[in-house]
C-alpha positions in Angstrom: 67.1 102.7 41.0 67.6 99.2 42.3 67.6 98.9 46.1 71.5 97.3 47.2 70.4 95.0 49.6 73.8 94.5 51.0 73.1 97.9 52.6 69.2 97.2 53.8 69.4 97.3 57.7 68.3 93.4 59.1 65.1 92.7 59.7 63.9 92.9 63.3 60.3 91.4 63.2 58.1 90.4 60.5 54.0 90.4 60.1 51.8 88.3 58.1 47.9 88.6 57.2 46.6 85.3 56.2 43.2 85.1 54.9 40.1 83.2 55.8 38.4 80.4 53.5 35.2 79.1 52.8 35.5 74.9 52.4 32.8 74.7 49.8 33.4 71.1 49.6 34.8 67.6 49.1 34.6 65.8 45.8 35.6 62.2 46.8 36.2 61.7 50.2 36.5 58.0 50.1 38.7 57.6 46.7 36.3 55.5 44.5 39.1 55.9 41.7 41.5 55.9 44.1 42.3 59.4 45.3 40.8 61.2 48.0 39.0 63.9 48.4 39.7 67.1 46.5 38.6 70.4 47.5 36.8 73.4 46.4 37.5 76.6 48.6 36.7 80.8 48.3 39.3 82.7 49.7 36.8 85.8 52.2 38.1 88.9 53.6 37.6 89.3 57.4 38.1 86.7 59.6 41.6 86.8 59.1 44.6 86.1 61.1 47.6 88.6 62.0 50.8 86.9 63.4 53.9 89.3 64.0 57.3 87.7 64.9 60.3 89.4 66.6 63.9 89.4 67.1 63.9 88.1 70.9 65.6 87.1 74.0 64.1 83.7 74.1 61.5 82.0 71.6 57.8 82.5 73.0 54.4 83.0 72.5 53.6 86.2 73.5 49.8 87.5 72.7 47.0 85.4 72.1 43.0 85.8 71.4 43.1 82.2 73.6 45.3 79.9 75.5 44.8 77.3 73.0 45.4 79.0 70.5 48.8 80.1 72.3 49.8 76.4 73.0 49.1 75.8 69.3 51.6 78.4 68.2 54.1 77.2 70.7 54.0 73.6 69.0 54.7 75.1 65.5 57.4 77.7 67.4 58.8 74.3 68.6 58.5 72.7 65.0 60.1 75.2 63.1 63.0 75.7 65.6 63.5 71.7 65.2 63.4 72.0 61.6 65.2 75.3 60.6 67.5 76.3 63.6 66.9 80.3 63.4 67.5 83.1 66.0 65.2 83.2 69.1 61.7 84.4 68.2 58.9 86.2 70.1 55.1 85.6 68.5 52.2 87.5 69.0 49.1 86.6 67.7 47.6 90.0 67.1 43.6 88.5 65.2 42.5 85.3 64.4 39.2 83.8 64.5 37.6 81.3 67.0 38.6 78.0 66.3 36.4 75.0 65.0 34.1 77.2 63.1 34.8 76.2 59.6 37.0 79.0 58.5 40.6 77.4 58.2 41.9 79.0 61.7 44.3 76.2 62.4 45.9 76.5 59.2 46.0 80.3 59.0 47.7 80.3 62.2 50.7 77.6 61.1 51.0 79.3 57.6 51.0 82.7 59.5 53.9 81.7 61.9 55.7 79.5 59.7 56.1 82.5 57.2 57.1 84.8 59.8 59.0 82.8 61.0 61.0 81.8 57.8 61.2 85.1 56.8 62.7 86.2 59.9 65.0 83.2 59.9 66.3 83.8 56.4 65.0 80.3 54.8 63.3 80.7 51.6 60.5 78.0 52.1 57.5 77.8 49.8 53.8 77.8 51.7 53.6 73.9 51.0 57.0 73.1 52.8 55.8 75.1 55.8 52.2 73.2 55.4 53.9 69.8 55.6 56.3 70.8 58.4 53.3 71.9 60.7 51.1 69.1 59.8 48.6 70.7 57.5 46.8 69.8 54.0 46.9 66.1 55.2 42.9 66.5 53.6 42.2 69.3 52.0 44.9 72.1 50.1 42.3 75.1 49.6 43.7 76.6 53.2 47.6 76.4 52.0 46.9 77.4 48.6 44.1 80.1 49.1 47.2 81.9 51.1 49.5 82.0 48.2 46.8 82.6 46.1 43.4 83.9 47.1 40.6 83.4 45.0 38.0 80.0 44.0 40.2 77.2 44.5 40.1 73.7 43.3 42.8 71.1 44.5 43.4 67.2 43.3 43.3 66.0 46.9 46.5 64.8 48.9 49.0 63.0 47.4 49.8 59.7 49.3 53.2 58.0 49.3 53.9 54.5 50.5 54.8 56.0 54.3 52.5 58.6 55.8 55.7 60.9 55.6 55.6 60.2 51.9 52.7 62.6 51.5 52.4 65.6 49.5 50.5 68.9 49.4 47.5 68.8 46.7 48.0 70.3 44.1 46.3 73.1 42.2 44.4 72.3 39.8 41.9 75.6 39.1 42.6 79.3 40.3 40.1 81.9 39.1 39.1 85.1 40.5 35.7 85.4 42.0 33.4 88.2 40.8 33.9 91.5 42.6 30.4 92.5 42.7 29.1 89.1 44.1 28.6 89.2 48.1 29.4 86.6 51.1 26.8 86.4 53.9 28.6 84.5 56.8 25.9 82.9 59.5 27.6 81.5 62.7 26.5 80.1 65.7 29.0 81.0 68.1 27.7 78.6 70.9 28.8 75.6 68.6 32.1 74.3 67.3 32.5 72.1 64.3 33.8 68.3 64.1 37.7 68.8 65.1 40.8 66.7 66.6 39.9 62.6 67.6 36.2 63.4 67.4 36.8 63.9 63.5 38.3 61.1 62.8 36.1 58.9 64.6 33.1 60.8 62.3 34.6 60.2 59.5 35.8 56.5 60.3 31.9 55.3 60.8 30.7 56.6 57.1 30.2 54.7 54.9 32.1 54.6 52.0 31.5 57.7 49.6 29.5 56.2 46.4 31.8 56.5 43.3 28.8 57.8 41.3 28.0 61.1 44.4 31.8 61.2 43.2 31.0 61.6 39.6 28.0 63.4 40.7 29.6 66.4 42.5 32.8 66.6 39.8 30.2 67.0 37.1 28.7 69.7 39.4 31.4 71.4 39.6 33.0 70.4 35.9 29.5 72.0 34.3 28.2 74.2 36.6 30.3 76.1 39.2 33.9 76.7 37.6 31.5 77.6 34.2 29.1 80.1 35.9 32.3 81.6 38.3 34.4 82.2 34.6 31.5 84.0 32.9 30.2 85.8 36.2 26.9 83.7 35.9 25.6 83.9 39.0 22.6 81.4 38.7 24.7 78.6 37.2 27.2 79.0 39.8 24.5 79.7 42.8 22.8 76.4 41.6 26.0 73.9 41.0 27.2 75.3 44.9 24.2 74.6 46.1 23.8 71.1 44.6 27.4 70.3 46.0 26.5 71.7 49.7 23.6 69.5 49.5 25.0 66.0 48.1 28.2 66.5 50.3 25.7 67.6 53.5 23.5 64.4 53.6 26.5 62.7 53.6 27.8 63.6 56.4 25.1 64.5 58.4 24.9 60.9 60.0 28.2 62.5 62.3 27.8 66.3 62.5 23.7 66.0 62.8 22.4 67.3 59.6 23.1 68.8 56.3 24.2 71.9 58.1 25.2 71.4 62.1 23.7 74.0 63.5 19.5 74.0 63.3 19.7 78.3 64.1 21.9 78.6 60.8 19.9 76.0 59.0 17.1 78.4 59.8 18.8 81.9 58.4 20.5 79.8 55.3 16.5 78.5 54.3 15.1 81.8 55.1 17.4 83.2 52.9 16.8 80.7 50.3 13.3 81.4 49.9 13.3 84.8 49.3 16.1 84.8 46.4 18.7 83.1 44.4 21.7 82.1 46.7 24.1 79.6 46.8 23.9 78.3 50.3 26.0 75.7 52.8 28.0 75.5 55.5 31.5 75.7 55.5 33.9 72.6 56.1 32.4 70.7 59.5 30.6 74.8 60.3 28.8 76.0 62.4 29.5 79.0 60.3 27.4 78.6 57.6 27.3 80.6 54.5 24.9 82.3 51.5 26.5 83.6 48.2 24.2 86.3 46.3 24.5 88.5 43.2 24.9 91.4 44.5 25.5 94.1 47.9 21.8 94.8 47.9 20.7 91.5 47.8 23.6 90.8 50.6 21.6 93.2 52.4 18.0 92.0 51.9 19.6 88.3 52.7 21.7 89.4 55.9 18.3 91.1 57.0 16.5 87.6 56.7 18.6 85.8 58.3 18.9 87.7 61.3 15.1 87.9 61.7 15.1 83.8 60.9 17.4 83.8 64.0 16.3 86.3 66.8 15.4 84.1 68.9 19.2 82.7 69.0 21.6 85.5 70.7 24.6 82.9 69.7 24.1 83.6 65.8 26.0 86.4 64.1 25.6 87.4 60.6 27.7 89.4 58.6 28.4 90.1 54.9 32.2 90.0 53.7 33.2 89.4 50.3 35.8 87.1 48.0 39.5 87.8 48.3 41.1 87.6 45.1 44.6 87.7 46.3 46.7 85.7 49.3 48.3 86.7 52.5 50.7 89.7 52.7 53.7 89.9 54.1 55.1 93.4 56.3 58.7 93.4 57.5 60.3 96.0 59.9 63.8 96.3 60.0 66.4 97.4 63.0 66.0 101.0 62.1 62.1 100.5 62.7 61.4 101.5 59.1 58.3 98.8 58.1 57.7 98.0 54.4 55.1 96.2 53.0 56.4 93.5 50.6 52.9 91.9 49.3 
C-alpha cells in the first residue's frame, strides 16, 4: 500500500555512509587536445565515512576523528547555510579516514554533510550541485560520482567555462561493476601524507607539460586493456593495462611526490607483491596508501602476507585487504518519533 507521506512524522536527523575510492589515475593532466585530465577510479568498501546530522539548537560540529577535520565540516556547515538557508544543524562525524592518504577523505566528508544536510533541509540537490557548492571535482569526478554510483569509474575531466565559476562537474563517461571475486590489498604508510592544499599546486605547477602522446598512451591503455579485461572479468588484461597506467602516470610525477610511489616502505610491499604473482599494482591519487589488485581472496591472502613481511621493519605500514563496492553511499533518516529507515 503506498506510504501517504503527508502523514510521515518530519525527519529529525539524517545519516549518510559515503564510500572510499581508489584514484587509479589521470589520463591527460596537462590537456594536449585541450581538456584536462580525466579520471579512472574503484569505488572500496572500508575506509568509509559516516556523517549524521540533527535537528539542533544552533548549527555545529559536534564529533570529530580530528580537529581538522571538524573545522573542515564547519566550512561546508557554513557553505550550505549560505547557500540553502535550512533549520539549525548539529554534525557529527561518526568514521572517516585520515586525511591526505589517497582515499578521497575530503570529498567524502563534503558529499557526506552536504547530503545530510540537504536532506534534512528539504532541498532536492543532486551529488554534483553539492560537489560544486563545497568546492570539489575542480580535478578529478571519480570521488562525486563513485558516491552516486559505486563501481570502476571513468570521467571526461572538468568542464571549464570562461570564469572559474563557469566550471562543471566531469561527467561520466564509463560505469561498470567490478568483479565480485577480485580482491583489494590496501598498503599505507601511516607516518606519511600525500601532496595536499598550496603544496599541490606548487607540485603540479613545476611539471612539465604532460606529452600528448603519454596522453594517447594511457587512453589506449585504458581504451584496450582495462575497461576490456574489467567487462569480461579478465583479470590479466586488466591487472596488466592498471599497472601500465600506475607506471606511466608515476614517473610523471615522481619529480614532486619523490617516486613512482611516495612512500619507499609501500614501494617495497607493492614489488614484493609483484614478484610473487599477477597483480595490478600503484598507489592511489598523491598515496601514501598504495594499492595491489589480485584474482582472487586467496591470493589477497598470499599477497597481504608478502607485503607485511616486505615491511616489518616499518611499524607505520598497515596492510589490509578490502574489496570493490559496486554501489554508492546510503542514506538512513530518523524521524521525530525516533523510527530510522534506511532509504538506499
Amino acid at each position: 500500500m503506498p506510504i501517504d507521506s503527508d502523514r510521515l512524522a518530519p525527519l529529525s536527523a539524517v545519516t549518510v555512509d559515503a564510500p572510499a575510492r581508489l584514484h587509479l589515475g589521470f589520463l591527460d593532466p596537462s590537456a594536449s587536445l585541450g581538456r584536462a585530465f580525466g579520471s579512472i577510479g574503484l569505488v572500496i568498501e572500508g575506509r568509509g565515512t559516516r556523517v549524521t546530522a540533527r535537528l539542533a539548537e544552533r548549527s555545529h560540529v559536534a564529533k570529530a576523528p580530528s580537529d581538522a577535520q571538524r573545522a573542515r565540516a564547519a566550512v561546508y556547515l557554513d557553505c550550505l547555510h549560505d547557500a540553502w538557508g535550512g533549520p539549525p544543524v548539529v554534525i557529527d562525524i561518526e568514521q572517516a579516514p585520515r586525511s591526505h592518504c589517497g582515499l578521497g577523505s575530503g570529498t567524502q566528508l563534503a558529499l557526506a554533510v552536504g547530503a545530510a544536510f540537504a536532506r534534512l533541509a528539504g532541498v532536492p540537490a543532486a551529488t554534483g550541485t553539492i560537489a560544486q557548492l563545497l568546492g570539489r571535482g575542480a580535478r578529478s569526478g571519480v570521488g562525486a560520482l563513485g558516491f552516486d554510483h559505486g563501481g570502476l569509474i571513468v570521467d571526461g575531466g572538468p568542464v571549464r567555462g570562461a570564469q572559474p565559476q563557469d566550471a562543471r562537474m566531469p561527467p561520466l563517461l564509463f560505469r561498470q561493476p567490478f568483479p565480485d571475486a577480485w580482491r583489494v590489498v590496501l598498503i599505507d604508510d601511516t607516518d606519511r601524507e600525500g601532496l595536499h592544499g598550496d603544496e599541490e599546486r606548487r607540485g603540479l605547477a613545476a611539471l612539465a607539460p604532460f606529452p600528448q602522446a603519454l596522453a594517447a598512451h594511457l587512453c589506449h591503455l585504458l581504451l584496450m586493456r582495462v575497461l576490456p579485461g574489467v567487462v569480461e572479468q579478465d583479470f590479466d588484461t586488466f591487472a596488466d593495462g592498471i599497472s601500465a597506467v600506475q607506471q606511466t602516470i608515476g614517473e610523471y610525477f615522481a619529480p614532486v611526490q619523490g617516486g613512482v610511489v611516495s612512500s619507499p616502505a609501500v614501494a617495497r610491499a607493492l614489488q614484493a607483491i609483484a614478484s610473487q604473482q599477477k597483480a595490478g599494482i600503484g598507489q592511489t591519487s598523491w598515496g601514501p596508501v598504495g594499492f595491489a589488485i589480485v584474482r582472487s581472496a586467496d591470493a589477497a591472502e598470499e599477497a597481504l602476507a608478502a607485503a607485511r613481511a616486505a615491511t616489518r621493519d616499518s611499524p607505520s605500514v598497515v596492510c589490509s585487504i578490502t574489496v570493490a563496492r559496486n554501489r554508492g553511499a546510503t542514506l538512513g533518516v530518523e524521524r521525530t518519533h525516533s523510527c530510522k529507515v534506511d532509504v538506499g
